[in-house]
C-alpha positions as CSV (number, residue, x, y, z in Angstrom):
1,X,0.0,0.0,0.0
2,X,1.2,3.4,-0.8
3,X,1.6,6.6,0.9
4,X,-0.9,8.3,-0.9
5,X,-3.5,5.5,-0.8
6,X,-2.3,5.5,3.6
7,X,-3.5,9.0,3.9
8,X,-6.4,8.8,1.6
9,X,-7.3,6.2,4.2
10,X,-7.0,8.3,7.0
11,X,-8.6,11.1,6.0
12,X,-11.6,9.1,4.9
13,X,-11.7,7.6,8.6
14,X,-11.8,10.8,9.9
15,X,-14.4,11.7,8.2
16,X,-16.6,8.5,9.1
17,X,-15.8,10.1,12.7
18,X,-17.0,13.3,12.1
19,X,-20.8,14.4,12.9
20,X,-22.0,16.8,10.3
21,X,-24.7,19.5,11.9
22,X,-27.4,18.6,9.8
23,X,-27.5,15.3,10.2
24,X,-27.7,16.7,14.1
25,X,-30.2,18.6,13.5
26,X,-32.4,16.2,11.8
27,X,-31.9,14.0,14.6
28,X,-33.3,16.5,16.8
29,X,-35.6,17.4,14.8
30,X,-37.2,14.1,14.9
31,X,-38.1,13.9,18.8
32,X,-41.2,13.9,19.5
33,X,-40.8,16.3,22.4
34,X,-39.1,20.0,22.5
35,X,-36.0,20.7,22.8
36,X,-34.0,24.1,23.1
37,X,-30.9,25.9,24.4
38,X,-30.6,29.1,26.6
39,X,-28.0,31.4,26.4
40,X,-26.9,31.6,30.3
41,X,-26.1,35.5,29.6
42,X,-28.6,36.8,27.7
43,X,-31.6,34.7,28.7
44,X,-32.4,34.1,25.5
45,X,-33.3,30.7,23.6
46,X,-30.3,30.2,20.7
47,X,-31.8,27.1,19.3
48,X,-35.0,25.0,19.3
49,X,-35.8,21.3,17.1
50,X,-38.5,21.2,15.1
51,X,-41.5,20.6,17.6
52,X,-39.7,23.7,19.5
53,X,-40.4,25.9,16.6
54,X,-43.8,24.5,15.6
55,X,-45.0,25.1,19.2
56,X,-43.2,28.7,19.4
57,X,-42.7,29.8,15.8
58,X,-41.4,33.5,17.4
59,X,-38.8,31.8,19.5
60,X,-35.8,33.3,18.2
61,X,-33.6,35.4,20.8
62,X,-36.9,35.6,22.7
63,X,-36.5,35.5,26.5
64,X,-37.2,31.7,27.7
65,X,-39.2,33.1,30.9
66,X,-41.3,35.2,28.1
67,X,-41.8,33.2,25.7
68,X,-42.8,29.5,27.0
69,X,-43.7,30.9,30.6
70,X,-45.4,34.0,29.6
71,X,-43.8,35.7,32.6
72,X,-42.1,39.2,32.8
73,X,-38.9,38.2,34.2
74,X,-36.8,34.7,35.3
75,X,-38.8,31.6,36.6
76,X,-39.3,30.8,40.2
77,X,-38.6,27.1,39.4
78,X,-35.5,27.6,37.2
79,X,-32.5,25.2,38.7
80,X,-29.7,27.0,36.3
81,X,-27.5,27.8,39.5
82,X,-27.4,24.3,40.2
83,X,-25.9,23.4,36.7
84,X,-22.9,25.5,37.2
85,X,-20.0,25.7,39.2
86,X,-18.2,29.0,41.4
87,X,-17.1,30.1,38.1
88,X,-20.3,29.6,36.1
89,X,-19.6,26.7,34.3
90,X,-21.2,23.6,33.3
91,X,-20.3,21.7,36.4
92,X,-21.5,18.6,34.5
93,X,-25.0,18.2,37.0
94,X,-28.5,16.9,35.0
95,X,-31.7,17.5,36.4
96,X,-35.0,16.0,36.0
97,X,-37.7,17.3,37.9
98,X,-42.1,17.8,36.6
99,X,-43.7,21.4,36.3
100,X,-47.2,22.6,35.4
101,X,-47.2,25.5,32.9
102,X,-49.9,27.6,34.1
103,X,-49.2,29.4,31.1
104,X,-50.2,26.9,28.8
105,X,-51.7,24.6,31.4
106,X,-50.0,21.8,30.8
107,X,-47.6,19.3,32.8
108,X,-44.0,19.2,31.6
109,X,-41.3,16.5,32.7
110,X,-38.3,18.6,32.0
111,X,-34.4,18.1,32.1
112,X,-31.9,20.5,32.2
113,X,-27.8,19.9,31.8
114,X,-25.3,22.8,30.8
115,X,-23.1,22.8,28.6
116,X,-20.9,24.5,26.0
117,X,-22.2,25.6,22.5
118,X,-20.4,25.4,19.5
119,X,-18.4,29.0,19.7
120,X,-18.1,28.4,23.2
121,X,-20.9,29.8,25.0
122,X,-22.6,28.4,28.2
123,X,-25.9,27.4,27.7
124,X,-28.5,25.4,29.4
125,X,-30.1,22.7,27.1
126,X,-33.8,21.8,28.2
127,X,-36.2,19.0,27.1
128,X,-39.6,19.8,27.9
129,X,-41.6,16.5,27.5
130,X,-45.4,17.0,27.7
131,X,-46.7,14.1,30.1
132,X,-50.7,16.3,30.8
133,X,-52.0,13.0,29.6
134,X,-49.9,10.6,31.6
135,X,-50.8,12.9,34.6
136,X,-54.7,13.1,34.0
137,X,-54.6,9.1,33.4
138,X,-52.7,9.4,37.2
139,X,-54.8,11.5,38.5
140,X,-58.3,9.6,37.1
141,X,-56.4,6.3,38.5
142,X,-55.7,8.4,41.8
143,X,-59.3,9.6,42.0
144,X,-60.9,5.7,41.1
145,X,-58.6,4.8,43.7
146,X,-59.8,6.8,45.6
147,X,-63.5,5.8,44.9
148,X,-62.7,2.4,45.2
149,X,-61.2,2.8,49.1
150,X,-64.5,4.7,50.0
151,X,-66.6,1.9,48.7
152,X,-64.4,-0.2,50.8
153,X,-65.0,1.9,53.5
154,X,-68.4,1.9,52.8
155,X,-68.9,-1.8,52.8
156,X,-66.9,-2.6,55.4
157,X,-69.4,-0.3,57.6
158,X,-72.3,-2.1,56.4
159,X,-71.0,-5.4,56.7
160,X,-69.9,-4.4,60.4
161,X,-72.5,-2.0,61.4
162,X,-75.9,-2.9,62.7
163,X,-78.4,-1.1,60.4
164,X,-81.0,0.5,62.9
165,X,-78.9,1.6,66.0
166,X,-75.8,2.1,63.8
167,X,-73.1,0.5,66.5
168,X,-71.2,-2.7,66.0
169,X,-73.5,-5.8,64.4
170,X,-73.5,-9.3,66.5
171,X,-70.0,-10.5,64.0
172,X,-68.4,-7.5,64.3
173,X,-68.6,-7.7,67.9
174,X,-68.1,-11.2,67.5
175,X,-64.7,-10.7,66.0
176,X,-63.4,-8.0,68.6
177,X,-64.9,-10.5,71.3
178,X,-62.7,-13.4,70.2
179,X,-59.4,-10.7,69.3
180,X,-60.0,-9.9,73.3
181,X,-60.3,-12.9,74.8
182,X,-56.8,-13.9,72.9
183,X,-55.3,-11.0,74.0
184,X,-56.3,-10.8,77.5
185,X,-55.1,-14.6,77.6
186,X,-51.7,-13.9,76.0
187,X,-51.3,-10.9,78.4
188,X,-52.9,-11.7,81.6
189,X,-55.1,-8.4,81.8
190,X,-58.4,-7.9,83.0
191,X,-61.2,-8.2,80.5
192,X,-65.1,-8.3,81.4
193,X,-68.0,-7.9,79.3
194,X,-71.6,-6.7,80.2
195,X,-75.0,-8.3,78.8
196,X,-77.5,-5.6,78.6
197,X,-81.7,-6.1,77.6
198,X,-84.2,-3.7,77.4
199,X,-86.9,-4.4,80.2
200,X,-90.5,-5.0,79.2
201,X,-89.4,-4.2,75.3
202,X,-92.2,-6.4,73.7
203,X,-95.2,-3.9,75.8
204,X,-93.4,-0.8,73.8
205,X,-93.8,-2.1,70.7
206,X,-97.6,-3.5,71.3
207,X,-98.6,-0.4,72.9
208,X,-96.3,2.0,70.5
209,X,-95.8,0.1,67.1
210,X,-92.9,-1.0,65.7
211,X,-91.6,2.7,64.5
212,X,-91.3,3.6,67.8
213,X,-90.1,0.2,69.2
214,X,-87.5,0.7,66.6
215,X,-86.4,4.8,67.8
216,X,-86.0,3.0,71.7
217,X,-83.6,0.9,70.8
218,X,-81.7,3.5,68.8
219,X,-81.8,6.3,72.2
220,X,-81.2,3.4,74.2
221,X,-77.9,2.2,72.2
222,X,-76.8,5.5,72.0
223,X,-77.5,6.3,75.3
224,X,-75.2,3.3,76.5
225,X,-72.5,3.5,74.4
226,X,-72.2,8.1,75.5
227,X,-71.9,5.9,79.4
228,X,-69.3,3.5,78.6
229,X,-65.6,4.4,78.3
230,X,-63.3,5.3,75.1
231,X,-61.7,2.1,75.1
232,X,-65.2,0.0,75.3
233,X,-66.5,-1.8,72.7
234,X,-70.8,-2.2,72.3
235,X,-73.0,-4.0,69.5
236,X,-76.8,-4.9,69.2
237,X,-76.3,-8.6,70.2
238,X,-79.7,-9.6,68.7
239,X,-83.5,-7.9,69.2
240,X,-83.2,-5.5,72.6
241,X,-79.9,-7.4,73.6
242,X,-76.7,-5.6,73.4
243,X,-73.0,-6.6,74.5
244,X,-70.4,-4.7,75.7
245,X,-66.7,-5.4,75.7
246,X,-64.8,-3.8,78.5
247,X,-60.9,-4.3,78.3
248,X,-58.8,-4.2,81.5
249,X,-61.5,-3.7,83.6
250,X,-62.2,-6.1,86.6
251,X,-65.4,-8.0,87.6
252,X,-66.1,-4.3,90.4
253,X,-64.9,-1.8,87.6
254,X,-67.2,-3.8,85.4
255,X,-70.0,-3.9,88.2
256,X,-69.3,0.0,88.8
257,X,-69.8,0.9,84.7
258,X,-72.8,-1.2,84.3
259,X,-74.5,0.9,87.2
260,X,-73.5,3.7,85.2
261,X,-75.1,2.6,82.1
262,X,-78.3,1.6,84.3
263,X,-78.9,4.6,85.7
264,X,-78.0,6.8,82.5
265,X,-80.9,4.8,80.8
266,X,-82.8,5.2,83.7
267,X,-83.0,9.0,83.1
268,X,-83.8,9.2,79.9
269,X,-87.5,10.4,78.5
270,X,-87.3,7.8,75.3
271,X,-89.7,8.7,72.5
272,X,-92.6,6.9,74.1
273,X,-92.9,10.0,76.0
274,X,-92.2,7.3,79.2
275,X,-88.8,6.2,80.9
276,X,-87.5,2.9,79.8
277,X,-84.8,0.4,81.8
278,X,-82.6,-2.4,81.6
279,X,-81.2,-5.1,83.3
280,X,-77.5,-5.8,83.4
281,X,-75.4,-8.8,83.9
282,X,-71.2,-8.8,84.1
283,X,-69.0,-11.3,84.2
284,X,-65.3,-11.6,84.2
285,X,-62.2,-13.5,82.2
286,X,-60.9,-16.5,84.1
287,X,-57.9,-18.6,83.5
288,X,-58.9,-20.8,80.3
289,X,-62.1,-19.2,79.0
290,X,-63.6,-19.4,76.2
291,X,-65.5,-16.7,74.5
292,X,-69.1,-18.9,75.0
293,X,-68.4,-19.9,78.4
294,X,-67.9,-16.3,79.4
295,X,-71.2,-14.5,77.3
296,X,-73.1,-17.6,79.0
297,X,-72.4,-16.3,82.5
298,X,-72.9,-12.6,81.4
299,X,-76.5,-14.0,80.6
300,X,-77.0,-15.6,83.7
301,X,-76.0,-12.7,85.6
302,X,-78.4,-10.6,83.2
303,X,-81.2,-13.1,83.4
304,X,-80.5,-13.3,87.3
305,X,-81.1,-9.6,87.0
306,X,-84.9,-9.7,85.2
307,X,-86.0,-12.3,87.6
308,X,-85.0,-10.4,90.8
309,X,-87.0,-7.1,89.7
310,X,-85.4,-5.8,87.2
311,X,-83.8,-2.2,86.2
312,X,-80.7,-3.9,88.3
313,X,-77.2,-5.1,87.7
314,X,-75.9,-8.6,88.7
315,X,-72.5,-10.2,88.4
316,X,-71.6,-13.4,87.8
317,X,-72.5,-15.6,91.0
318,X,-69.2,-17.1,92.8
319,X,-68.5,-20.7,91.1
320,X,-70.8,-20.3,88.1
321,X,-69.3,-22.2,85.2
């Protein structure tokens, strides 16, 4: 191989190497997204690709704040200073960061470098992505989301709440009743629970009607459950009955809050127009129990309760199984 045909080779390798500006800029120009450089001095925009200048066909030497912001002077939310270094140069830092455009009102995902332009200039190249769609399909997923946890919500109420007196149902109550007896067990604390029923219920509603049967129970739930403390539980347990959990409370704490809740119904003028009263039986974890064999002896207590007069609390009777 000769000389000659040596350096021909070179030179045709170092023009293989070489990157001719248009076929840059018709790179650029294909991006789907706009893309433009700021001249750090002068605030201006030097260059922009093609969907640049079909979105902003004024853009040359226009300020960048006034012409894609619509704003009088700099952004708020321009980041240059953190692209440069103490000497205001490109200190080689990219940033990626969303912005809404009130301007246009539309969401941008925008990075930013510095950098040096061709005759030497610092500028601050920018690629403003628009992602409005990507955000409204967020924020409709947010919002159904949303939707979809109240519905949750919602359900889980309904499933949990008892319809008419709007405290716990019988397996809600059911479910907090077991969660307490395996904690109490696990943690040797005192746990009792109070049976509660509605004296003489069956005279309201042949005397009243059912409508008003129904409003008794309601006061009379509500009325119990405004006597009992923040860390008791209460649910209709089925008709006029109605349970209440009382964590770390001993069989005379228990006693002492169900002769609260007596007397708090006893004072009430229901919507009979009359005073209405119930009777009250507690009874108190033991070593071993089970959830059944402690409601049983709350319902002998309450039952021990009616058949004594009524309007009364009794506790579970020493040695009762």
């Amino acid at each position: 191989m000769s000389g000659a045909d040596m350096t021909r080779g070179s030179d045709a390798n170092a023009t293989d190497r070489t990157f001719p500006q248009s076929m840059r800029d018709e790179i650029l120009d294909s991006l789907p997204f706009a893309l433009y450089v700021v001249d750090i001095q002068s605030n201006t925009v030097s260059y922009g690709n093609a969907f640049f200048r079909g979105r902003y066909p004024d853009w040359q030497n226009q300020p960048c704040h006034l012409l894609i912001n619509g704003l009088d002077s700099p952004c708020g939310h321009c980041c240059r200073a953190e692209l440069l270094d103490a000497q205001n140069r490109p200190n080689g830092v990219s940033l990626r960061y969303e912005f809404f455009n009130e301007f246009d009102e539309c969401w941008y995902q925008i990075d930013e470098k510095a950098a040096f332009w061709d005759d030497g200039r610092v500028v601050q190249y920018v690629i403003a992505n628009d992602i409005s769609k990507q955000k409204e399909m967020q924020n409709r997923l947010a919002e159904a989301h949303a939707t979809l946890m109240l519905k949750h919500q919602e359900l889980e109420y309904v499933a949990s709440t008892d319809s008419l007196t709007k405290i716990h149902n019988r397996e809600k109550l059911g479910r907090i009743f077991a969660q307490e007896i395996e904690h109490v067990g696990l943690n040797d604390k005192a746990f009792s629970i109070i049976s509660a029923d509605l004296d003489h219920f069956k005279s309201v509603n042949d005397t009243f009607g059912h409508a008003v049967g129904d409003s008794v129970l309601v006061q009379l739930a509500r009325t119990m459950k405004d006597a009992l403390r923040a860390t008791d539980f209460i649910g209709r347990w089925g008709g006029e009955e109605f349970l209440m959990l009382c964590p770390r409370a001993s069989h005379v704490d228990a006693l002492h809050l169900a002769e609260r809740i007596r007397a708090a119904v006893e004072a009430q003028t229901f919507s009979t127009g009359k005073t209405h009263t119930v009777s009250l039986g507690v009874a108190t974890w033991r070593e071993g129990d089970t959830q059944d064999g402690l409601l049983q002896r709350a319902d002998e207590a309450m039952y021990r309760a009616k058949q004594t007069g009524r309007n009364r609390v009794c506790g579970e009777e020493e040695g009762a199984s």
